[in-house]
C-alpha positions as CSV (number, residue, x, y, z in Angstrom):
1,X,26.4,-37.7,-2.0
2,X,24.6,-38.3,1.3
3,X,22.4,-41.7,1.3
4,X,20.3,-40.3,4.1
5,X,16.8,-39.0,2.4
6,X,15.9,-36.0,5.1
7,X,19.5,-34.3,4.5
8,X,21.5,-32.2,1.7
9,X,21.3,-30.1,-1.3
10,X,17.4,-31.0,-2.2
11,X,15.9,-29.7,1.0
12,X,17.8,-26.4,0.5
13,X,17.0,-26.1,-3.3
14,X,13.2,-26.8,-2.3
15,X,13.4,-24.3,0.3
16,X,15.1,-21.2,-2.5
17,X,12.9,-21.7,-5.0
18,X,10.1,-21.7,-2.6
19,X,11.2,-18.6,-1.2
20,X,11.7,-17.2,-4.4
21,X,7.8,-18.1,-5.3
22,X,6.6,-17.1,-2.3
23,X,8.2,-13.5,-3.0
24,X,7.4,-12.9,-6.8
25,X,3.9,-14.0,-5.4
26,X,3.3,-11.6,-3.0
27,X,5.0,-8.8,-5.2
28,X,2.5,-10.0,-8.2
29,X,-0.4,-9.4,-5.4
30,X,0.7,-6.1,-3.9
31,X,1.2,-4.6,-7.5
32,X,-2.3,-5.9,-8.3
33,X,-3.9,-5.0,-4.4
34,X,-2.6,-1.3,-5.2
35,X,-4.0,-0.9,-8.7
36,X,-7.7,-1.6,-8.1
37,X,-10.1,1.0,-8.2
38,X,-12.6,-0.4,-5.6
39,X,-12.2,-2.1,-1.9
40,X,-14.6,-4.5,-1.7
41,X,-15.0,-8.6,-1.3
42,X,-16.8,-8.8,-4.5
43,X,-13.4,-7.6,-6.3
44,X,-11.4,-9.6,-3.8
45,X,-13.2,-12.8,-4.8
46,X,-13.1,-12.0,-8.3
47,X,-9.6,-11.8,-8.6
48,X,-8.6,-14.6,-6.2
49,X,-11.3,-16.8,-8.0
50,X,-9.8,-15.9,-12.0
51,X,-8.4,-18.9,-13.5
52,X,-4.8,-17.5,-13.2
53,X,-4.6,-16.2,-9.8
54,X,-6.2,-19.2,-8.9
55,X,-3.3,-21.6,-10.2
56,X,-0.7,-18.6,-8.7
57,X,-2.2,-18.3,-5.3
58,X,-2.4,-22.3,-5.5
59,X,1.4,-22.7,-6.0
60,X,1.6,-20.2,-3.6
61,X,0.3,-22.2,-1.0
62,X,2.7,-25.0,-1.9
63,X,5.3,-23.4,-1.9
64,X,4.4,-22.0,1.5
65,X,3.9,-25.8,2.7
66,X,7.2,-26.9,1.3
67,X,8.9,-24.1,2.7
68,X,7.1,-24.7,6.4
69,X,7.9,-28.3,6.2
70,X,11.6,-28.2,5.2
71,X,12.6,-25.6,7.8
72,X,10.5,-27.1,10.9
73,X,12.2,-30.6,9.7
74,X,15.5,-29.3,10.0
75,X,14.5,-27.6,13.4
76,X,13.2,-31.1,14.5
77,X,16.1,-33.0,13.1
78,X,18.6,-30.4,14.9
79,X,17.0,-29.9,18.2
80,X,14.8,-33.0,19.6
81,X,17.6,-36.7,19.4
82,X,14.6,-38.9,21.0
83,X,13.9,-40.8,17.8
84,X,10.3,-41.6,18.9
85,X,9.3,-37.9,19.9
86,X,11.1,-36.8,16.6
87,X,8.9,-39.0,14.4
88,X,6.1,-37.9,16.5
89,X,6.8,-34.1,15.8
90,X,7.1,-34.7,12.1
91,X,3.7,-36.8,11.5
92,X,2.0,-34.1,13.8
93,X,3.7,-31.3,10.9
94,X,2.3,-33.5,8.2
95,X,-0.6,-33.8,9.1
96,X,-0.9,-30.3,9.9
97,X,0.7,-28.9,6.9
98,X,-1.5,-31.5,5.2
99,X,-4.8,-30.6,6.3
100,X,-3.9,-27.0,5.5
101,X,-3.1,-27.9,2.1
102,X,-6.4,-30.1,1.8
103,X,-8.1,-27.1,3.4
104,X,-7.2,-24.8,0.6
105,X,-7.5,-27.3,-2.2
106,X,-11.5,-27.3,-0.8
107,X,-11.7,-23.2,-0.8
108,X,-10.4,-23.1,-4.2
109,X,-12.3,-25.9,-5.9
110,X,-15.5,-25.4,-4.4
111,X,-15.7,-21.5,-4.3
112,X,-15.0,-21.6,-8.2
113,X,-17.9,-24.1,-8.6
114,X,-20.1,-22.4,-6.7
């Protein structure tokens, strides 16, 4: 077993069984985009904002951010060998992958509320 934290077999498991989400996911919302009777953003929002796509589309969205994060890390790790601009690369995908994640957290909370 490797001691080094940003390398080996949990990286790649997170990245399959976030790849395996993200597709059920987007299967589960084509089946249900092609079965409505009406186009509209009243419907849209109605469905996103139901209790259960809610928690699915949020898992979704983690899923998406774990899977973005693991594979630009491994780009970073493989391609830039300047420590200092490598650490610089990765807090800049944090923080965007964070805010992105916070950004959603605020959609989903707040549109349910009001």
């Amino acid at each position: 077993m490797s001691l080094y934290i940003l390398e080996g077999l949990k990286p790649w498991v997170v990245q399959r069984v976030s790849a395996v989400y993200i597709t059920l996911f987007l299967f589960y919302s084509f089946y249900c985009s092609i079965n409505i009777d009406v186009v509209s953003y009243e419907h849209w929002r109605d469905w996103l904002f139901h209790p259960f796509n809610s928690i699915t589309f949020g898992l979704f969205v983690v899923a998406v951010l774990f899977h973005a994060w693991v594979g630009m890390r491994d780009v970073i790790l493989d391609y830039i060998h300047n420590i200092m601009l490598r650490m610089f690369f990765l807090a800049m995908i944090v923080g965007v992958l964070v805010g992105c994640g916070l950004w959603v957290i605020r959609i989903l909370l707040f549109s349910m509320v009001g």
